[in-house]
The first five atom37 places (N, CA, C, CB, O) and aatype in JSON, in Angstrom:
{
  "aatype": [20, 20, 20, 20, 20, 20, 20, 20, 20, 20, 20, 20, 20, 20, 20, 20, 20, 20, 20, 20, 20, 20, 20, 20, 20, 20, 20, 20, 20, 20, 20, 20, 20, 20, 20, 20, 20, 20, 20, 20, 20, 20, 20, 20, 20, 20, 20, 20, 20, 20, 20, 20, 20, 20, 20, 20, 20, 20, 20, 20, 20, 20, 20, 20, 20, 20, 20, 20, 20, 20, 20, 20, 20, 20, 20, 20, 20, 20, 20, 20, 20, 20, 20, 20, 20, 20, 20, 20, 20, 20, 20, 20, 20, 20, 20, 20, 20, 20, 20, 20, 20, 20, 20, 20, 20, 20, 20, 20, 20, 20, 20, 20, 20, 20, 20, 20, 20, 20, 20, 20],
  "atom_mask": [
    [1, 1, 1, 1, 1],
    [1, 1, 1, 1, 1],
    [1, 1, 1, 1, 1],
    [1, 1, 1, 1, 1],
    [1, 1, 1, 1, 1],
    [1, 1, 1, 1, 1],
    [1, 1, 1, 1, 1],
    [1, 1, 1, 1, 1],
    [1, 1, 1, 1, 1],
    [1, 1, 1, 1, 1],
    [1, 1, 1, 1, 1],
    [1, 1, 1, 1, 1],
    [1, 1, 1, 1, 1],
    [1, 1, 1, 1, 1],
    [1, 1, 1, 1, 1],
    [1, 1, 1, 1, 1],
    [1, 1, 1, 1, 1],
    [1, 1, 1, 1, 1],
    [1, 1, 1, 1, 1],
    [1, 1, 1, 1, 1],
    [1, 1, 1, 1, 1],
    [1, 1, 1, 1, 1],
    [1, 1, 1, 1, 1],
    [1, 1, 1, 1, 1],
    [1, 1, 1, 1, 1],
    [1, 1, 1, 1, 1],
    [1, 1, 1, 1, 1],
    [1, 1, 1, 1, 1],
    [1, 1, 1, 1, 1],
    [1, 1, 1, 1, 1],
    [1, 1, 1, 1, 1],
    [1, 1, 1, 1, 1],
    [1, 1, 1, 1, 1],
    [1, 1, 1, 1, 1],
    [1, 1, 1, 1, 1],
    [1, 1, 1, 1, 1],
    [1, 1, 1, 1, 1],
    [1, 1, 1, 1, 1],
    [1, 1, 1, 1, 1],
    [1, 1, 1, 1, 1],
    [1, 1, 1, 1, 1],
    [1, 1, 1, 1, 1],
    [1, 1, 1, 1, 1],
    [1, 1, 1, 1, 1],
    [1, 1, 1, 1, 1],
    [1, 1, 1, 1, 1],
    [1, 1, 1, 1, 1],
    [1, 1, 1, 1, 1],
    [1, 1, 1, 1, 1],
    [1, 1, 1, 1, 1],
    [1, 1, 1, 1, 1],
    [1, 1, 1, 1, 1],
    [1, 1, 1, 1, 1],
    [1, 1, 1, 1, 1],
    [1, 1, 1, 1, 1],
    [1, 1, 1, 1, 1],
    [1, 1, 1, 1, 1],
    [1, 1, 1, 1, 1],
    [1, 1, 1, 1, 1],
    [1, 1, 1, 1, 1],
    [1, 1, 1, 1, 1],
    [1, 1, 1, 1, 1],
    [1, 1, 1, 1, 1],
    [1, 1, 1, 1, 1],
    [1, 1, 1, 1, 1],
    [1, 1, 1, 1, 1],
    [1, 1, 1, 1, 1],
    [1, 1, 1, 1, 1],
    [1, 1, 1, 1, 1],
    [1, 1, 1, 1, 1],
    [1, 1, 1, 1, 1],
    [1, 1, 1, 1, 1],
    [1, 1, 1, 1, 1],
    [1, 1, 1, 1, 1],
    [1, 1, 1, 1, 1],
    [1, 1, 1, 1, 1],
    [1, 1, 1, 1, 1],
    [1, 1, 1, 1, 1],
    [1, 1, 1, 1, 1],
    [1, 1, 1, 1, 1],
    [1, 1, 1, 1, 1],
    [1, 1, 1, 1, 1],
    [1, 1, 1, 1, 1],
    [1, 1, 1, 1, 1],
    [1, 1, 1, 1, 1],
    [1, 1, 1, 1, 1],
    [1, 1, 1, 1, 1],
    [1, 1, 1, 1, 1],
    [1, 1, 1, 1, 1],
    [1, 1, 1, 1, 1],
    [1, 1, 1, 1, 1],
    [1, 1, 1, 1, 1],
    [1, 1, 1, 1, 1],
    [1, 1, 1, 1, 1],
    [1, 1, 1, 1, 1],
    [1, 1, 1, 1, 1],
    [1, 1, 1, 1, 1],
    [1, 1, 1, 1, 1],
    [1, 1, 1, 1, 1],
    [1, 1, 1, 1, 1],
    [1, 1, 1, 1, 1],
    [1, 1, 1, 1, 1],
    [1, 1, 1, 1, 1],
    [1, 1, 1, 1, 1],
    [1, 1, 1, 1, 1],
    [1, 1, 1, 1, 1],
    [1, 1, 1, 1, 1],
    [1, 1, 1, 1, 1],
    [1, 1, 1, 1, 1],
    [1, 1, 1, 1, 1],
    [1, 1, 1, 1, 1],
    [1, 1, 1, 1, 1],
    [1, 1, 1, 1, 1],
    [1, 1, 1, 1, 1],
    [1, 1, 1, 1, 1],
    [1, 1, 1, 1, 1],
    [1, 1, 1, 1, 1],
    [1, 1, 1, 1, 1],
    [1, 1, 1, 1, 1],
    [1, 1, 1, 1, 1]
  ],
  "atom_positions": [
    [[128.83, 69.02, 107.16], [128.47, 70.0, 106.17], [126.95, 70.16, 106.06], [129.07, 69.63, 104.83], [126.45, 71.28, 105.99]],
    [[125.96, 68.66, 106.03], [124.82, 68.93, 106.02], [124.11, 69.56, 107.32], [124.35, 67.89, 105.61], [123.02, 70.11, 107.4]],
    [[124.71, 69.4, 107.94], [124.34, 69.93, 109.43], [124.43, 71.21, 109.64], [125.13, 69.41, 110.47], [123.69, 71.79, 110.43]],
    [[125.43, 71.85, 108.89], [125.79, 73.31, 109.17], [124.56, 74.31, 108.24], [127.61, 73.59, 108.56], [123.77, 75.23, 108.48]],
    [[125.03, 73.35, 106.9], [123.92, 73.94, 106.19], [122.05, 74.42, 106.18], [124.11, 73.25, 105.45], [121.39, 75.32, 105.66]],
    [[121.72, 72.98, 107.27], [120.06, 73.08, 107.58], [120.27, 74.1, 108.59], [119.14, 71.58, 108.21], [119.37, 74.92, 108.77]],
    [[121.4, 74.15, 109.32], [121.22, 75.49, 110.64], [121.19, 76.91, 109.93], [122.78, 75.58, 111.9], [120.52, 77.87, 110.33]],
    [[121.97, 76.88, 108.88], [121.83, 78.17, 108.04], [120.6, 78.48, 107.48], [122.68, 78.18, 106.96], [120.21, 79.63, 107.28]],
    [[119.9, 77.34, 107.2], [118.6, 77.91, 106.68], [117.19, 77.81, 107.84], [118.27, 76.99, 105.2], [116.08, 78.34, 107.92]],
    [[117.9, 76.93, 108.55], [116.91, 77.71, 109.78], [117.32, 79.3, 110.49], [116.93, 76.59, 111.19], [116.67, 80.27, 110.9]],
    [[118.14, 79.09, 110.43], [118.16, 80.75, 111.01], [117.64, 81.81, 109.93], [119.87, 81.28, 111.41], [117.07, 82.85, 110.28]],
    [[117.9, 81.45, 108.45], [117.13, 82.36, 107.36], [115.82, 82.43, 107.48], [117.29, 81.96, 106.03], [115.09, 83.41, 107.38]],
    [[115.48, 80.93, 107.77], [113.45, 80.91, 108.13], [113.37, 81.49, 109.33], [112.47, 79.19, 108.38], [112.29, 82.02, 109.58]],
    [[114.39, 81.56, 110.3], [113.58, 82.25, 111.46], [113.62, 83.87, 111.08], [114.36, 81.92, 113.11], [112.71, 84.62, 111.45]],
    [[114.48, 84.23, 110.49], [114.48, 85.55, 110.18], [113.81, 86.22, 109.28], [115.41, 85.82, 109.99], [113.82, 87.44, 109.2]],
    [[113.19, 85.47, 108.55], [111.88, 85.57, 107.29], [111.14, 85.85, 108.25], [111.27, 84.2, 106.23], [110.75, 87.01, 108.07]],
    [[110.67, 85.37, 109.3], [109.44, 85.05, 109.84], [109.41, 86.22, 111.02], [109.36, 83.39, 110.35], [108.39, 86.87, 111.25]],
    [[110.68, 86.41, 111.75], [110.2, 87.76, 112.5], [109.84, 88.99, 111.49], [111.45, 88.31, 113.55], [108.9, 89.78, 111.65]],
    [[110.93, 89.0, 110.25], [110.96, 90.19, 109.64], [109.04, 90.58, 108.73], [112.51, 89.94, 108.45], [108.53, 91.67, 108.44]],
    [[108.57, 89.32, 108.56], [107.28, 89.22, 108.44], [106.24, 89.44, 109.71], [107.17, 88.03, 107.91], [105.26, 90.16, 109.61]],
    [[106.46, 88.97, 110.5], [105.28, 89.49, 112.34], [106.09, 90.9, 112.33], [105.7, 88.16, 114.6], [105.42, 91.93, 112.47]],
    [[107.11, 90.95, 112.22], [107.15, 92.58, 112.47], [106.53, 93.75, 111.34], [108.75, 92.94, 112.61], [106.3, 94.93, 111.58]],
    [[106.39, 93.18, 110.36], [105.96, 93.53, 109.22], [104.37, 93.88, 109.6], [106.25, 92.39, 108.12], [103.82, 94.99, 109.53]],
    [[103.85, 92.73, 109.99], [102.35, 92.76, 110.4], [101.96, 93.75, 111.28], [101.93, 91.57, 111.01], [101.16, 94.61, 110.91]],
    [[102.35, 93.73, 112.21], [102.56, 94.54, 113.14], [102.41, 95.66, 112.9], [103.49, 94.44, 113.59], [101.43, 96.39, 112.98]],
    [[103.97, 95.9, 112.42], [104.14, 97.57, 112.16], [102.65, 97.74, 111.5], [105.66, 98.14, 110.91], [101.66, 98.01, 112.18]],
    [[102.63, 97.58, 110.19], [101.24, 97.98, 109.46], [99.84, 97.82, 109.83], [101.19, 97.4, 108.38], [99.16, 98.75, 109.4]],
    [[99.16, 96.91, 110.53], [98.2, 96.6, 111.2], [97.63, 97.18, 112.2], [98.37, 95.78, 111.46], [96.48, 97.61, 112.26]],
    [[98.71, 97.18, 113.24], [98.52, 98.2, 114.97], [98.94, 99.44, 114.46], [99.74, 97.75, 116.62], [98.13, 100.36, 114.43]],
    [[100.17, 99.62, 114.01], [100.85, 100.94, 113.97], [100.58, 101.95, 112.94], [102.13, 100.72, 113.88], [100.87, 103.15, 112.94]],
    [[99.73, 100.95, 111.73], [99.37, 102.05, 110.59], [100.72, 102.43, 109.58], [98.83, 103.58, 111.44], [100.57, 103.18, 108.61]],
    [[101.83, 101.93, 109.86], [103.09, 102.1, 109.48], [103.72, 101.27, 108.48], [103.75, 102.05, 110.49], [103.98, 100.09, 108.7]],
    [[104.02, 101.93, 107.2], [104.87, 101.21, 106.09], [103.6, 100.22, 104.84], [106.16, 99.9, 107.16], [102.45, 99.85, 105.1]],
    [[104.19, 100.08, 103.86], [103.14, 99.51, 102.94], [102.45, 98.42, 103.51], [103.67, 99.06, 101.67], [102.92, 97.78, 104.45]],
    [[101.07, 98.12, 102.84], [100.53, 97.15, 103.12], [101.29, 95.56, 102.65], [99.28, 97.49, 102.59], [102.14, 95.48, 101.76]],
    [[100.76, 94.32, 103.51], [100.95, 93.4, 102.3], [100.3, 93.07, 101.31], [101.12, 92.49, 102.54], [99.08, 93.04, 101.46]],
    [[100.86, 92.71, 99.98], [100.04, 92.48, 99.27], [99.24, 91.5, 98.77], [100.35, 92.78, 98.77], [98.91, 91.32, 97.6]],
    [[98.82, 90.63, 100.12], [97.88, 89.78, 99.76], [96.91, 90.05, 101.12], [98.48, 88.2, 99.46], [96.16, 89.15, 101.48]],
    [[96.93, 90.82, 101.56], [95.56, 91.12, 102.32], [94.39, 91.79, 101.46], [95.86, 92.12, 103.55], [94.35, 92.6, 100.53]],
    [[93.46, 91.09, 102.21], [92.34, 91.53, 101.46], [91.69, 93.45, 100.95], [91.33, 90.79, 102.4], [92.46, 94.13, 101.63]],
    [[91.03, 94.17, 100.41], [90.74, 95.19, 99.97], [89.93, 95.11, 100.08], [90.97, 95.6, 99.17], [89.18, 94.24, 99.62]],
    [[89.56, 96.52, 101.16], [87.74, 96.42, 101.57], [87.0, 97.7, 100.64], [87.35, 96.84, 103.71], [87.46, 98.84, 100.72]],
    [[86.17, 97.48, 100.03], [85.71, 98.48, 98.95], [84.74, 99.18, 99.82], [85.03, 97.82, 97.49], [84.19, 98.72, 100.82]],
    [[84.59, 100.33, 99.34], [83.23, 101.25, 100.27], [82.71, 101.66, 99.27], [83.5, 102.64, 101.4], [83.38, 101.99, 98.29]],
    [[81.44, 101.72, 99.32], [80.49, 101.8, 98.71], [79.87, 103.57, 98.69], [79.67, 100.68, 99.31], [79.16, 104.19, 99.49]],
    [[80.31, 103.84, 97.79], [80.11, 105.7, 97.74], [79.03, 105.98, 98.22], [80.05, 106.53, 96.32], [79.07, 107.1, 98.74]],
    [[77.34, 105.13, 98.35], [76.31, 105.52, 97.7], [76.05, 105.55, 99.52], [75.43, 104.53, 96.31], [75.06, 106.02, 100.07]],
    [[77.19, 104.95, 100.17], [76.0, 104.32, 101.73], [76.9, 105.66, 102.48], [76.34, 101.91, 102.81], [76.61, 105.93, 103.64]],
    [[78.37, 106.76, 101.51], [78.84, 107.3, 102.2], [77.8, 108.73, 102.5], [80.15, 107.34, 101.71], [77.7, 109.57, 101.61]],
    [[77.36, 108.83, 103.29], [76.75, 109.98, 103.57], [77.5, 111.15, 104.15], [75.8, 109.67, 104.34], [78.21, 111.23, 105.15]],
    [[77.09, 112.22, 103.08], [78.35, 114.17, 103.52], [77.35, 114.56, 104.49], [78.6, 116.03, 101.8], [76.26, 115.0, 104.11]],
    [[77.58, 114.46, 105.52], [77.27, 115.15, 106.58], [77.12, 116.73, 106.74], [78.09, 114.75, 107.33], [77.2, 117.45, 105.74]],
    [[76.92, 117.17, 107.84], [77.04, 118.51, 108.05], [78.56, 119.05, 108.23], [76.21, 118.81, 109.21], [79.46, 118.3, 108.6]],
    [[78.74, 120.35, 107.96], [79.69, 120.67, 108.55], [80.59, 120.74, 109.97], [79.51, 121.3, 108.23], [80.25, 121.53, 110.85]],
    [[81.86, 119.77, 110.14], [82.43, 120.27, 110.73], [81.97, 121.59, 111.75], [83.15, 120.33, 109.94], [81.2, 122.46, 111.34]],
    [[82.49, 121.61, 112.94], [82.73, 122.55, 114.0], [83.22, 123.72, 113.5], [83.59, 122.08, 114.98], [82.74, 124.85, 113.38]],
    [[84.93, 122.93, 113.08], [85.74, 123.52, 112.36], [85.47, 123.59, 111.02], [86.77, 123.06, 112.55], [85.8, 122.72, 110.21]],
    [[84.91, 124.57, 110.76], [83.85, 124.52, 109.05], [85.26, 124.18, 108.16], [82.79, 126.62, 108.3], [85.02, 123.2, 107.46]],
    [[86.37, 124.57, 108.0], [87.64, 124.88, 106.98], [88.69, 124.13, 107.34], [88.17, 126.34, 106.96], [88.83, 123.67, 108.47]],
    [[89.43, 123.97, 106.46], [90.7, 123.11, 106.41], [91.32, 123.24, 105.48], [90.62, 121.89, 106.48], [90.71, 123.21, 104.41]],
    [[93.33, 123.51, 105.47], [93.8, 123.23, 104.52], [94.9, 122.71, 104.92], [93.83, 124.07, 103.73], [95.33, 122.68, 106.07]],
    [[95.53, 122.17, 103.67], [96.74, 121.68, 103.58], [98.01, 122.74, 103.79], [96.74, 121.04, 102.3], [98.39, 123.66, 103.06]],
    [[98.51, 122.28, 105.01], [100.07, 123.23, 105.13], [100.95, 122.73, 105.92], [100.01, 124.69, 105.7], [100.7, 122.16, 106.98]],
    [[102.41, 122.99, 105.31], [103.6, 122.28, 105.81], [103.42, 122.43, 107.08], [104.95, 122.74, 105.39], [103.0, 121.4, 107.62]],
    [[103.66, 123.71, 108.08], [103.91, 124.3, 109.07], [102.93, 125.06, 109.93], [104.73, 124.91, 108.72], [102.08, 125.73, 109.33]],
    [[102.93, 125.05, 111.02], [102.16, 125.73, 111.8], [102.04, 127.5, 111.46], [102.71, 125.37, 113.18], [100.92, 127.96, 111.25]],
    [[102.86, 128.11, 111.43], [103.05, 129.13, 110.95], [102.59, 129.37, 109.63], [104.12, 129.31, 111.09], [102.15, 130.49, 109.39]],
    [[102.63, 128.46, 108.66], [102.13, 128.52, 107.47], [100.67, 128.92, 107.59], [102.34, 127.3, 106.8], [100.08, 129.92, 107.19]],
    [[100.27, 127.83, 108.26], [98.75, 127.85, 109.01], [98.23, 129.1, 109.4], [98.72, 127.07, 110.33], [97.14, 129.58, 109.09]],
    [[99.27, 129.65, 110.23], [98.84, 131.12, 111.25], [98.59, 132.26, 109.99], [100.48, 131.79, 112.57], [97.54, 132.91, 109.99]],
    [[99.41, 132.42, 109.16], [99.47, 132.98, 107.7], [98.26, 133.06, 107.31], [100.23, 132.2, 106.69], [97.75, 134.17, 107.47]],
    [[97.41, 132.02, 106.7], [96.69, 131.52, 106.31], [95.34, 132.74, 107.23], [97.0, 129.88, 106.49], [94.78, 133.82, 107.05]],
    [[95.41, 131.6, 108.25], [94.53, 132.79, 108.93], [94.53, 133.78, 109.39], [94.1, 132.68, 109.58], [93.69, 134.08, 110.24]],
    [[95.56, 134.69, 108.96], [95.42, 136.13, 109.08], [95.28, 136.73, 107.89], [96.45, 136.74, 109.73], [94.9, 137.9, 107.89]],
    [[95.59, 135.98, 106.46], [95.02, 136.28, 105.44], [93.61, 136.31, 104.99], [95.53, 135.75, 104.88], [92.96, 137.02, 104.21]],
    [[93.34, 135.21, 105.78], [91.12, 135.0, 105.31], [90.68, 135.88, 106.6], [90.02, 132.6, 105.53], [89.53, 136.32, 106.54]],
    [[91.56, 136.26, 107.98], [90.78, 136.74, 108.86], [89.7, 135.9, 109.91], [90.21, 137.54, 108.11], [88.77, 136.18, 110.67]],
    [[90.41, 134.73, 109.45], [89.66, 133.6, 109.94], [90.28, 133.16, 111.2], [89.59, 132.47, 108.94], [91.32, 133.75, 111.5]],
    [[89.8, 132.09, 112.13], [90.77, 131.8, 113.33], [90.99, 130.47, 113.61], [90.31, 132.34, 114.57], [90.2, 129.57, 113.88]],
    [[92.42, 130.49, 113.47], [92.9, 128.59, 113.42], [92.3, 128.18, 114.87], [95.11, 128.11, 113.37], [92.06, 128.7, 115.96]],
    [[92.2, 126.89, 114.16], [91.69, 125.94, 115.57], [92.64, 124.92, 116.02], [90.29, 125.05, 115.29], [92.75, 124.75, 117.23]],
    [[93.62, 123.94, 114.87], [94.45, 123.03, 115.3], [95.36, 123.54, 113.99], [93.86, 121.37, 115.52], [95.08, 124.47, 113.23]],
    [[96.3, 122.85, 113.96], [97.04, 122.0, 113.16], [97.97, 120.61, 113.46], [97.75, 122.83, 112.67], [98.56, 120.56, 114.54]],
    [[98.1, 119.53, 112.55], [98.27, 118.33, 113.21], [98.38, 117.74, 111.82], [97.1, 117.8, 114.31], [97.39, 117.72, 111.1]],
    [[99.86, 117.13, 111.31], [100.24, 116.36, 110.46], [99.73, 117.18, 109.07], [99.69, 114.91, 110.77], [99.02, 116.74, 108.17]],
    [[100.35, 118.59, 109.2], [99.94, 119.11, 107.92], [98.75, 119.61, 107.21], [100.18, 118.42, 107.34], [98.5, 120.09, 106.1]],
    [[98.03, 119.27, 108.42], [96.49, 119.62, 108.07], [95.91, 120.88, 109.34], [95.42, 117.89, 108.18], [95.83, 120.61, 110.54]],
    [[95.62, 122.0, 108.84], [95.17, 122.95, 109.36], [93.44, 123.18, 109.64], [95.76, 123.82, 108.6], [92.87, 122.77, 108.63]],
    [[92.7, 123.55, 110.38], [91.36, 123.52, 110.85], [91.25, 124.67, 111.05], [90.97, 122.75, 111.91], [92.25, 125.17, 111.57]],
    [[89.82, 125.83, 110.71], [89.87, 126.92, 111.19], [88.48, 126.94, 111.19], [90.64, 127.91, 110.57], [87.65, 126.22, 110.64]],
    [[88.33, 128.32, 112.26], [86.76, 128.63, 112.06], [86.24, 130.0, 111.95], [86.0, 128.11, 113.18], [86.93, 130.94, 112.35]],
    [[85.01, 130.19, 111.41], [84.84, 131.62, 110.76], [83.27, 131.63, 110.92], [85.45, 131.8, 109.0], [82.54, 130.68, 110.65]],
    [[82.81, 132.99, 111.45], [81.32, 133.53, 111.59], [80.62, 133.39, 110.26], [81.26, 135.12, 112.04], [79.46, 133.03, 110.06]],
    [[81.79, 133.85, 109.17], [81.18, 134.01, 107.7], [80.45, 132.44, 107.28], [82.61, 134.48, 106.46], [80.37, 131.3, 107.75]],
    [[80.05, 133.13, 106.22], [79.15, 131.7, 105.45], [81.21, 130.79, 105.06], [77.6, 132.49, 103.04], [82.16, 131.58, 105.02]],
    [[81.39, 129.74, 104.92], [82.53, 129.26, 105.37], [82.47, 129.41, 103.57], [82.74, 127.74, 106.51], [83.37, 130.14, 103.16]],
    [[81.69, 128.91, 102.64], [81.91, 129.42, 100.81], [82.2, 130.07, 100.54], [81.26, 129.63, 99.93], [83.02, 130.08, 99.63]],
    [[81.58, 131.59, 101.35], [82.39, 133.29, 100.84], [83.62, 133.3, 101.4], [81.62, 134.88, 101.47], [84.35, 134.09, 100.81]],
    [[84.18, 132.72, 102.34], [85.29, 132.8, 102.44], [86.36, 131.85, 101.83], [85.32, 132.9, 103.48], [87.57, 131.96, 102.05]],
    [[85.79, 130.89, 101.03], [86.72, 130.22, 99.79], [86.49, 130.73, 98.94], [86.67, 128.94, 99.35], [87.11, 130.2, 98.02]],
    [[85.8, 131.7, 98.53], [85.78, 132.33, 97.28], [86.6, 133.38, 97.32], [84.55, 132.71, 96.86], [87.41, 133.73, 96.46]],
    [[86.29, 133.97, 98.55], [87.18, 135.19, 98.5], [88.82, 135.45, 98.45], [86.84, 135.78, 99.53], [89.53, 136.36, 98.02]],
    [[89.14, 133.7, 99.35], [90.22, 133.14, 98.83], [91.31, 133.34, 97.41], [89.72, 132.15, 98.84], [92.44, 133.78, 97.18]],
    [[89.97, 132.58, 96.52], [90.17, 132.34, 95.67], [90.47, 133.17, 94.52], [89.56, 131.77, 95.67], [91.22, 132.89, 93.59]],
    [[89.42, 134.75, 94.79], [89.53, 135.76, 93.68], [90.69, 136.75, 94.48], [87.86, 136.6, 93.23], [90.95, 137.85, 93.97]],
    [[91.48, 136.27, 95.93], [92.53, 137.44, 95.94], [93.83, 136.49, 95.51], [92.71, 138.35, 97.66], [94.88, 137.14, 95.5]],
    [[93.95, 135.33, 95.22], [95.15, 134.33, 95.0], [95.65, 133.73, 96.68], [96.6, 135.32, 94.1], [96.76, 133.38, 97.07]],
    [[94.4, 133.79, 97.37], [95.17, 132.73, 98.84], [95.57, 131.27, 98.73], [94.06, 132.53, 100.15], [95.26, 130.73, 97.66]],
    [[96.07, 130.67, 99.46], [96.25, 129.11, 99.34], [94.68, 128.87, 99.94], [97.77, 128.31, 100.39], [94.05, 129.5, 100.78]],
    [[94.3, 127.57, 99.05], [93.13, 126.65, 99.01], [92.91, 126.45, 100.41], [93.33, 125.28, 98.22], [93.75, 126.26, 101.29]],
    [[91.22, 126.54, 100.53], [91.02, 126.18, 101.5], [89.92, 125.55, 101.35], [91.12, 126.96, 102.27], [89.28, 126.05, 100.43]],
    [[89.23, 124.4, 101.97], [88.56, 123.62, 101.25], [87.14, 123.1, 103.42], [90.17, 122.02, 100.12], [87.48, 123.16, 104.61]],
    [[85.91, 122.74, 102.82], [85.16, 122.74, 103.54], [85.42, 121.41, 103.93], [84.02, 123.19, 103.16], [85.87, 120.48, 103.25]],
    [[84.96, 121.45, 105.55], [85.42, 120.2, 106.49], [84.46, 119.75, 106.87], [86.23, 120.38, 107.63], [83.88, 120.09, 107.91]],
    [[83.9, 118.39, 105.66], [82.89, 117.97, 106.28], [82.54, 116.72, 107.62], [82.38, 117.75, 105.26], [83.56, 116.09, 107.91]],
    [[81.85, 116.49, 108.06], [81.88, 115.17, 108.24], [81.42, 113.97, 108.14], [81.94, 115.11, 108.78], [80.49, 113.85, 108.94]],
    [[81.62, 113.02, 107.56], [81.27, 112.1, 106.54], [81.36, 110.59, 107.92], [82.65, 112.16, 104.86], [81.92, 110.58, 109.01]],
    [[80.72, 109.73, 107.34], [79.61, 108.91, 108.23], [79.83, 107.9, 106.94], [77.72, 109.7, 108.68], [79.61, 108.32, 105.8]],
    [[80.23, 106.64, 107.17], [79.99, 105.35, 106.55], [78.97, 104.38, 107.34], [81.33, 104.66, 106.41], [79.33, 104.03, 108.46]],
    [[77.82, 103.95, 106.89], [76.95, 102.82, 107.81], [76.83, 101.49, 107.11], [75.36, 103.31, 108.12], [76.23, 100.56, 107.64]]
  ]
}
């Protein structure tokens, strides 16, 4: 009986223990599923984040679908560059502000400036 029993809980510890390295894993390499919660929290420091210049792609917004996207820029007249995980990129001759404003006073979906930002 005692014999059966320590094999039962070794096989529970071995299975704690992959289900934990796979855990690591996934989240670490893969970027995938919550963190754990005893790894450390790296704070960034707002003051060292420097706003860069604009983006290539001066514009960006948030949209489900590619098509959503295409929408988008035939409404501002603007011309998509990517889309990729919901996030749309476009680019425009105009000052890239008049064309969030203009956005804004006909009721378009948000479109917001793409900067690029630099931590040192």
């Amino acid at each position: 009986m005692k014999q059966k029993m320590l094999k039962i809980i070794i096989v529970i510890a071995i299975i704690l223990v992959l289900m934990l390295a796979g855990w690591y894993v996934m989240f670490s390499y893969l970027g995938i599923g919550p963190a754990f919660p005893f790894l450390p929290e790296q704070e960034i420091d707002m003051e060292s984040v420097e706003m860069g210049k604009l983006a290539e792609d001066q514009l960006m917004a948030l949209v489900e679908t590619e098509d959503g996207a295409e929408e988008i820029a035939e409404q501002y007249g603007i011309e998509l560059v990517s889309f990729a995980d919901g996030v749309a990129t476009y680019r425009t001759q105009e000052d890239p502000n008049e064309v969030i404003v203009r956005g804004q006073e006909n009721g378009y979906p948000q479109l917001y400036l793409n900067y690029v930002r630099t931590i040192d």
